[in-house]
N, C-alpha and C positions, 0 to 999 in steps of 0.2 A: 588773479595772477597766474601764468602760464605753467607758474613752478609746481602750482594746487590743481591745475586744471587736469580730470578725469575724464576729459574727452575722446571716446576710441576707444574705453576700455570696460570690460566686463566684470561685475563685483556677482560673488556667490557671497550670501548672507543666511548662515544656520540660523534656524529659530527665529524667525522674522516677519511672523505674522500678529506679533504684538510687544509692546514692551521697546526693551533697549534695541531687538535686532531692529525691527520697522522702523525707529527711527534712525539707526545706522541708515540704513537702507535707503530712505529717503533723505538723508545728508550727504549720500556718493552720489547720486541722483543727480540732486542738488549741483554738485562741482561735476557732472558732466559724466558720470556713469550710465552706462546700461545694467541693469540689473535679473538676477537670479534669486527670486527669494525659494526658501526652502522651509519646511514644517513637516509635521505629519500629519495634520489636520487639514485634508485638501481643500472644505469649502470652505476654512479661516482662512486661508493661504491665496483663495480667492479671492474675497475681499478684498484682505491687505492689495492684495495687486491691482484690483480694479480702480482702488483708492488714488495708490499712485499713477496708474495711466492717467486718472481722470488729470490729475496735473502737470499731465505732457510727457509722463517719466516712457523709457523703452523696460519695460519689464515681462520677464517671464518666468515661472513656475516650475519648481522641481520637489516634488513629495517625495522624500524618502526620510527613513529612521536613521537618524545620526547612530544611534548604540547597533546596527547593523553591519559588521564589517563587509560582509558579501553584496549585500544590498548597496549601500555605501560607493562600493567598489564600480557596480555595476549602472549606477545611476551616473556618476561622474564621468565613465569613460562613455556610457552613449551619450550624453550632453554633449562632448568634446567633439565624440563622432558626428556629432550633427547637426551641432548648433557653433564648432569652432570654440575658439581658446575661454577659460576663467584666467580672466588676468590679478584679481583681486580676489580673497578671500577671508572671510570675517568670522572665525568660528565662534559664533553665539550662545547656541544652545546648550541649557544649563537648566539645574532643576535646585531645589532649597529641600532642606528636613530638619526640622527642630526636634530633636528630643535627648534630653540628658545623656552623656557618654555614658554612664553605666546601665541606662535603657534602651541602648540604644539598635533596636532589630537588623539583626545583620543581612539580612535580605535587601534592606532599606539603605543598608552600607554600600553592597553590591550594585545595585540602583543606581546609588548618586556618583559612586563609581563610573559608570557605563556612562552613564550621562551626559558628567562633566570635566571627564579623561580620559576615557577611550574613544569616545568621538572627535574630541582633536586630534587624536594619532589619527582614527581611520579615516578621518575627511581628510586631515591638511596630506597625509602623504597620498590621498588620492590623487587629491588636487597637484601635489606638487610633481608627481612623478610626471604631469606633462607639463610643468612649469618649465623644472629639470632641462627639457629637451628643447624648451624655446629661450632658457639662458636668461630666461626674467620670470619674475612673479611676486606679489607682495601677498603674504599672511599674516593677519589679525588675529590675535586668538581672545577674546575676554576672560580679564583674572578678576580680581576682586580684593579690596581694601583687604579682605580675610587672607589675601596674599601674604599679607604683614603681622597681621594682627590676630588677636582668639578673642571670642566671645562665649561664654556658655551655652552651653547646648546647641552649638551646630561644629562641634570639633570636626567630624568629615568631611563636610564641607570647605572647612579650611585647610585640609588634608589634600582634597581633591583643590581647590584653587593655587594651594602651593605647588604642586603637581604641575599644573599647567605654568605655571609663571617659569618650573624649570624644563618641563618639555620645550618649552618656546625659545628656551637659550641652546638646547640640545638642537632642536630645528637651525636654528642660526648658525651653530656650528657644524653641523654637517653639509647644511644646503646654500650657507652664502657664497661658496665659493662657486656655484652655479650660477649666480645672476639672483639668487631670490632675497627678500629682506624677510625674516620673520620674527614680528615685535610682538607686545601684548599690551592692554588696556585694563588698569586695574582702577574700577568703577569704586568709588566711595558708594554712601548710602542713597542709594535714588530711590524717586516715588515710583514704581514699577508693579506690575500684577505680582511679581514673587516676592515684593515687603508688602504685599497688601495687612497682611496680619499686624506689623511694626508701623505702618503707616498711622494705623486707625489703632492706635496703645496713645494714649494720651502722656504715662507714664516712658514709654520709652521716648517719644518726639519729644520730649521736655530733659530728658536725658543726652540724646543727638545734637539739640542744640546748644547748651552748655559743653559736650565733648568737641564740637567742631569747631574751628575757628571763624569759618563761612555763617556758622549762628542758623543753618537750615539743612533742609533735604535736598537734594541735586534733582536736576530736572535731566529728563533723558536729551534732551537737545546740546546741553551742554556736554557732551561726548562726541558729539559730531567732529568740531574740530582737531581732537585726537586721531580722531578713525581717520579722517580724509588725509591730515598731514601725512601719517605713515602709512596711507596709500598713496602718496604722490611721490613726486621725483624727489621734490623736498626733503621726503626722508630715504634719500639714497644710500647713506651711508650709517644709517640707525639700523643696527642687527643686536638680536638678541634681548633689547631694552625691554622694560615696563615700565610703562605712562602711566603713573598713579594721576588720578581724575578725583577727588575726595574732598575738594574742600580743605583739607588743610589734618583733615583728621588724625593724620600717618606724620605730621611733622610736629606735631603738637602732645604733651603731657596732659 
């Protein structure tokens, strides 16, 4: 449909050389993107890319450290310089730490901090600051079911996803009057490298699927059509929102 269709348009994709960003990645593709993937691991970053050329996709490679605001900075605006517009942006990268709040090393605070809230400040207003000037741009940011909800032992983490859920309404209200939409995508529990640990708990998948109403684990596919809808036209008028993706888990006792 014309309304979905990513044809002409460039996606940057944090964190996306495995897990939920790659297959973002490869679901904008999909609807007609050209693609940007980014990592900090440049020969994973290769791969994933080779991956998807092999399946016809236009992609190309940008390494830098999202927790780098300079860096960050610097990488974005020579892309722009030289490769032309990010029309789409999907801030992925994110990191997990389990261990008891009152154990919990503040180092590791700062960390998950940087990680997975200071890199959407320093990418998305990278990105946006030449959005801005071309009066359109769509930003993705990834929140997490932990948007809503607490679990034991990863309270920062749910700290840090709350965080983004409301940077992305602060994004929306300052920048929609520019042309830009900037929504977010709150991921229930999926099979991903970062629950490898809750994947493989016998005990807790047996917990998940009594708590969910879906009765499973989310597959990273099933996110696709989130991402793509509020990068298309289709979500023209969606500013500020969070797309829970979860199964059912967030509507359910």
């Amino acid at each position: 449909m014309q309304l979905f269709d990513l044809s002409g348009r460039r996606a940057l994709v944090t964190g996306s050389s495995m897990g939920i960003g790659r297959a973002l990645a490869e679901g904008l593709a999909q609807a007609g993107a050209s693609l940007v993937l980014n990592a900090r691991n440049a020969d994973r970053l290769g791969e994933a890319a080779d991956a998807l050329r092999a399946q016809g996709h236009t992609v190309e490679t940008l390494v830098f450290d999202v927790t780098d605001a300079e860096g960050v900075r610097t990488a974005i605006d020579g892309f722009e310089a030289a490769h032309g517009a990010i029309d789409i942006l999907v801030n992925n990268a994110g990191m997990q730490h389990r261990t008891p709040l009152e154990d919990f090393p503040a180092d590791a605070f700062d960390t998950l901090m940087r990680t997975n809230v200071n890199s959407v400040f320093y990418v998305g207003q990278a990105v946006a600051r030449h959005m801005i000037g071309r009066k359109r741009g769509k930003i993705i940011n990834i929140a997490s079911v932990q948007t809503a909800l607490a679990r034991p032992g990863i309270a920062p983490y749910t700290t840090s996803k709350g965080a983004v859920a409301n940077l992305t309404k602060g994004m929306a209200t300052d920048w929609a009057k520019y042309g830009l939409n900037c929504n977010a995508i709150a991921p229930g529990y999926f099979d991903t490298p970062l629950n490898k640990a809750l994947v493989e708990d016998p005990e807790f998948c047996a917990w998940l699927e009594k708590r969910t109403p879906a009765g499973r684990w989310g597959q990273v596919e099933e996110l696709v059509g989130a991402c793509v809808f509020l990068a298309s036209d289709g979500a023209s008028f969606v500013n500020g929102h969070t797309l829970f993706v979860d199964g059912g888990i967030t509507a359910s006792l």
